[in-house]
N, C-alpha and C positions, 0 to 999 in steps of 0.2 A: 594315464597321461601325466601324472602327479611328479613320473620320473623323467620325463621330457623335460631337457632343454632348449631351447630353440637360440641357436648364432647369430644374434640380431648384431650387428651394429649397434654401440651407445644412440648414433641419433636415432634411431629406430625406436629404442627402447624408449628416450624421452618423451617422443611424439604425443603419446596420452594424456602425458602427468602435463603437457607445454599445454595441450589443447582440455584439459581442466582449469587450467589458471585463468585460461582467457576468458573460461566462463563466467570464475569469481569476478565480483565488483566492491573494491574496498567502499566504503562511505563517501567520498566525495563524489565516487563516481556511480555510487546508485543513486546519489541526490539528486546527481546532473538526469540523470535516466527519470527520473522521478519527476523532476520540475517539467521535462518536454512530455511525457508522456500525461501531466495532467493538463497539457494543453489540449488534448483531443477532443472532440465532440463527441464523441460518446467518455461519458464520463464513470463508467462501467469498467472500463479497460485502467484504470489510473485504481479503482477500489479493487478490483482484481489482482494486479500487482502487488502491494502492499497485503492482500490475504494474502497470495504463494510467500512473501517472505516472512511471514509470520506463524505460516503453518509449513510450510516443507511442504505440502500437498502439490502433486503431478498435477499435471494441466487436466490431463483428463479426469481425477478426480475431482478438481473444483468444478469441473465443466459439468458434471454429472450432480453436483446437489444440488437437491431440492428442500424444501421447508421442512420437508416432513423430516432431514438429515439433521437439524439444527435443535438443540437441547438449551433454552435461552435460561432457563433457572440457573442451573450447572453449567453455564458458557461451555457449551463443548457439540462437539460434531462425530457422527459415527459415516465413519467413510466404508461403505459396501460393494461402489459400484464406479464404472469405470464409461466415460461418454465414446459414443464408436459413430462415427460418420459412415453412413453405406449406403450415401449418393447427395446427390444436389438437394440440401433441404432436407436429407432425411436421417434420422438418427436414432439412434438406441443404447440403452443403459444395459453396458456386459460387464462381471464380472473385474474386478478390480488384479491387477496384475500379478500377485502372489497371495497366495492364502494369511500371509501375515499383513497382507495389504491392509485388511477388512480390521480395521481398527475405532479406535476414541481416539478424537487428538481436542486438545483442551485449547479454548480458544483464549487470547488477549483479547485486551480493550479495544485493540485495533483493528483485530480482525474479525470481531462480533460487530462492532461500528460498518466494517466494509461489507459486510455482509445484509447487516439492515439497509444502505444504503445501494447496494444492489437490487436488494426485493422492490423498494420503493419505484426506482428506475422501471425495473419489470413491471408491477402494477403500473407504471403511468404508459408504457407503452400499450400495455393488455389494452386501458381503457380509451385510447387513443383510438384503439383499434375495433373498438365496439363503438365506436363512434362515427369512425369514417372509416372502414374496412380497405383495403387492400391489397391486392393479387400477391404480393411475394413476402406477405408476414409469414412465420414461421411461429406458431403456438406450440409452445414445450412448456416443463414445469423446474428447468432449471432455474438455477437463481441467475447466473453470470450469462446475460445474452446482448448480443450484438444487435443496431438500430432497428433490424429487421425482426426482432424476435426469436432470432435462432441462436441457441446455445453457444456462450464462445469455444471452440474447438481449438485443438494443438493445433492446426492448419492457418485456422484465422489468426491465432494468437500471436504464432510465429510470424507470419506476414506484417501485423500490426506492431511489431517493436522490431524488425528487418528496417521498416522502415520510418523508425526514432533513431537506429541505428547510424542508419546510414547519414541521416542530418546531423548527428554527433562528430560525426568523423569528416563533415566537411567544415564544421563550425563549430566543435567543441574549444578548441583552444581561445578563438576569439569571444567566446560567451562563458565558460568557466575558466578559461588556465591555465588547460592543460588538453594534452593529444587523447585523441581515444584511440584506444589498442584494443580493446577488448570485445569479447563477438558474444554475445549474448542469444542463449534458445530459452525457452518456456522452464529446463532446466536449472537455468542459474539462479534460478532464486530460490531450489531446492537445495543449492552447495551453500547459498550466505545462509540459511536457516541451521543449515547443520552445523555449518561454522561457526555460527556466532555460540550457538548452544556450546558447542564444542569448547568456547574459551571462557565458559559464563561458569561463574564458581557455584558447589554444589548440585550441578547437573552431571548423573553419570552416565557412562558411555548407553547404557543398556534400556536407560530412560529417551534417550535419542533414538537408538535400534528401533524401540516400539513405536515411539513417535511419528516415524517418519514411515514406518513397515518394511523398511528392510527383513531380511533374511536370514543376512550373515552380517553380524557385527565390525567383520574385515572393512567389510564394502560400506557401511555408515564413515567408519575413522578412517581407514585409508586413502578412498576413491571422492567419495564427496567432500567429506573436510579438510579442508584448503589452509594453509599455512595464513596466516592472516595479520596486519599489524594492528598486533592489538594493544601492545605497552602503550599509548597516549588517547589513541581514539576509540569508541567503538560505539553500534550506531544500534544495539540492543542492548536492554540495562540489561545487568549479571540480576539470573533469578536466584533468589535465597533458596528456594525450593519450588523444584518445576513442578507444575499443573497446580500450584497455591493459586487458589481467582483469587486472592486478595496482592499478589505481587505478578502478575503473568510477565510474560516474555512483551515487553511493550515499547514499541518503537513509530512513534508516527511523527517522522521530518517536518520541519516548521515549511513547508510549502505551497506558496500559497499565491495567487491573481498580481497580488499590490504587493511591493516590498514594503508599505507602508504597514501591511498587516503583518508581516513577521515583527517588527520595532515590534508595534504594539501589544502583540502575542506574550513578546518578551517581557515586556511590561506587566502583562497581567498574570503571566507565572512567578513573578515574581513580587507579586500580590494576591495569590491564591488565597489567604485567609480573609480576604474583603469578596466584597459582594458587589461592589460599584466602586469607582474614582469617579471624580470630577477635574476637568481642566480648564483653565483662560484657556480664551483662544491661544493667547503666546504659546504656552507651556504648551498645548496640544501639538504645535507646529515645531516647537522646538524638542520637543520628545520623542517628536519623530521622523524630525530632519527638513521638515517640508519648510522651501524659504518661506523669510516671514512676508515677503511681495506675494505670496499666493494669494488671490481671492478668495472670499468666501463663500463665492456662488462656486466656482471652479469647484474645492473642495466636498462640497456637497455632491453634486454631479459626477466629479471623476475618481475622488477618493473616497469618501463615507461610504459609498453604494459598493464599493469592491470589497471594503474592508469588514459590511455587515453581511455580506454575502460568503466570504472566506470565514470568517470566524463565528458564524453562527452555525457552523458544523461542530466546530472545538470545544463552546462551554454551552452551557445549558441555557442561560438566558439573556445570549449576548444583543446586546442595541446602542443603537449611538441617539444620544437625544442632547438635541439641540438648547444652550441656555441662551434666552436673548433678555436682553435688556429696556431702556424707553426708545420707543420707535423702531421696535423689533430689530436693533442693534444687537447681534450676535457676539455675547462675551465671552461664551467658551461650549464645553462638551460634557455631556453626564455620561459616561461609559458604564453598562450596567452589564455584568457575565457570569452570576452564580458564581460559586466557588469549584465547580466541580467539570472538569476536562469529559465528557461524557455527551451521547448523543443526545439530541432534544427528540422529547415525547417517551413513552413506555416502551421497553426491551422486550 
């Protein structure tokens, strides 16, 4: 067949390469994907995302680990097995798609992070469930599972960002800026990891190949990695050297409940070598845009509570504590966040 032609028509022959692109999502538009998908109630589905683009991992790869897969000293995952739905509820761990499937892929900060805070999820459902049982729970020992307990699936998956999708394309432009074009499957977040690795200096092609377990090195550069603009933006740092745990591949978007917590987020990266600030009330309201006509009960209520909830996932001992004055006259804020971007409690 090597000597085969086939007479396509140019459009014909496009058709592939047209319906790849659609799958890539440059940065803004995996934000926008990013921001409506951590709206969901299950809050599984938004940390699952962010692992596929941090690891290149198949749907059904991540759908298949378990704890026993995760290696927390050495941040890293040994992927063996592949999740197979063979009925309503029921399911089984087969064999991973190619023999070079059966890999190590070296985890980021982000995607160890998404990953404990999946297991978490899982335990409070488990115990939920041993609590007040339920006819349609689903007990599996994956990590990544749906309200019910059941493993998220390529099935489920694709159903659940079909329809982020499609609320994009009715009201992306009025909420970000700009049209959505582009058609996303549980796929595309295995072209932006290749991609981005792809334009990140000192990663080589064959460090990617294993990475992701391709086969054929063709099909890593040619078919998944996507032409990308990468001269101004790009939404994974360049690693100095891939699989170093001291530099990973690390991309976690300022995303968050309250736009008052991204200001503030800003703020505190850019104070990473403190451990606390302190604000007057002014300064608090003006650092972070909030008129200065807001009350201070409002504040409390609508915003402190969003913003200790959003970013006490980010630093290690983030809290908002109140400074008052005579007659418990509130005169400003003690912002207290470790120095270190990392999950709270032991890894």
């Amino acid at each position: 067949m090597s000597v085969v032609e086939l007479n396509l028509p140019r459009e014909k022959k496009m058709e592939p390469k047209i319906r790849r692109k659609l799958k890539y999502l440059e940065p803004h538009e995996l934000n926008a994907f990013l921001t409506e998908v951590k709206k969901s109630v299950n809050p599984v589905y938004y940390h699952l995302t962010l692992f596929l683009v941090n690891t290149g991992l198949r749907i059904g790869e991540a759908g298949a680990l378990t704890v026993d897969d995760v290696d927390f000293e050495n941040r890293r995952i040994t992927v063996t097995k592949n999740l197979i739905q063979i009925g309503k509820g029921k399911f089984e761990y087969g064999p991973p798609k190619t023999e070079e499937s059966e890999r190590v892929v070296g985890l980021s900060q982000v995607a160890l992070k998404s990953l404990i805070v999946a297991m978490e999820k899982s335990k409070q459902l488990d115990r939920r469930y041993q609590i007040k049982p339920w006819k349609s729970y689903v007990q599996t020992d994956s990590i990544f599972r749906t309200l019910n307990g059941a493993p998220v699936t390529s099935k489920s998956y694709r159903t659940f960002i079909h329809r982020i999708q499609d609320d994009l394309r009715e009201n992306c432009e009025s909420k970000y800026g700009f049209k959505w074009v582009k058609n996303i499957t549980p796929h595309s977040f295995r072209f932006i990891n290749i991609t981005y690795l792809k334009d990140s200096e000192g990663v080589d092609p064959k460090s990617i190949q294993s990475h992701v377990g391709h086969t054929d090195l063709r099909t890593t550069m040619n078919v998944y990695a996507q032409t990308s603009n990468k001269g101004t933006t790009r939404i994974v740092n360049a690693l100095d050297h891939w699989l170093d745990k001291d530099n990973p591949l690390d991309f976690y978007p300022e995303v968050f409940c309250s736009e008052y917590s991204t200001r503030l987020n800003k703020i505190l990266r850019e104070n990473i070598d403190k451990d606390v600030i302190k604000f007057t009330l002014e300064d608090f309201k003006r650092a972070l845009g909030i008129p200065p006509e807001y009350q201070t009960r409002h504040l409390k209520n609508n915003i402190l509570q969003k913003m200790i909830s959003d970013l006490s996932e980010e630093w290690q001992a983030f809290d908002i504590e109140t400074i008052y004055g005579k007659m418990r006259k509130i005169l400003g804020y003690k912002i207290t966040y470790g120095n270190n971007l990392v999950l709270k409690g032991n890894l």
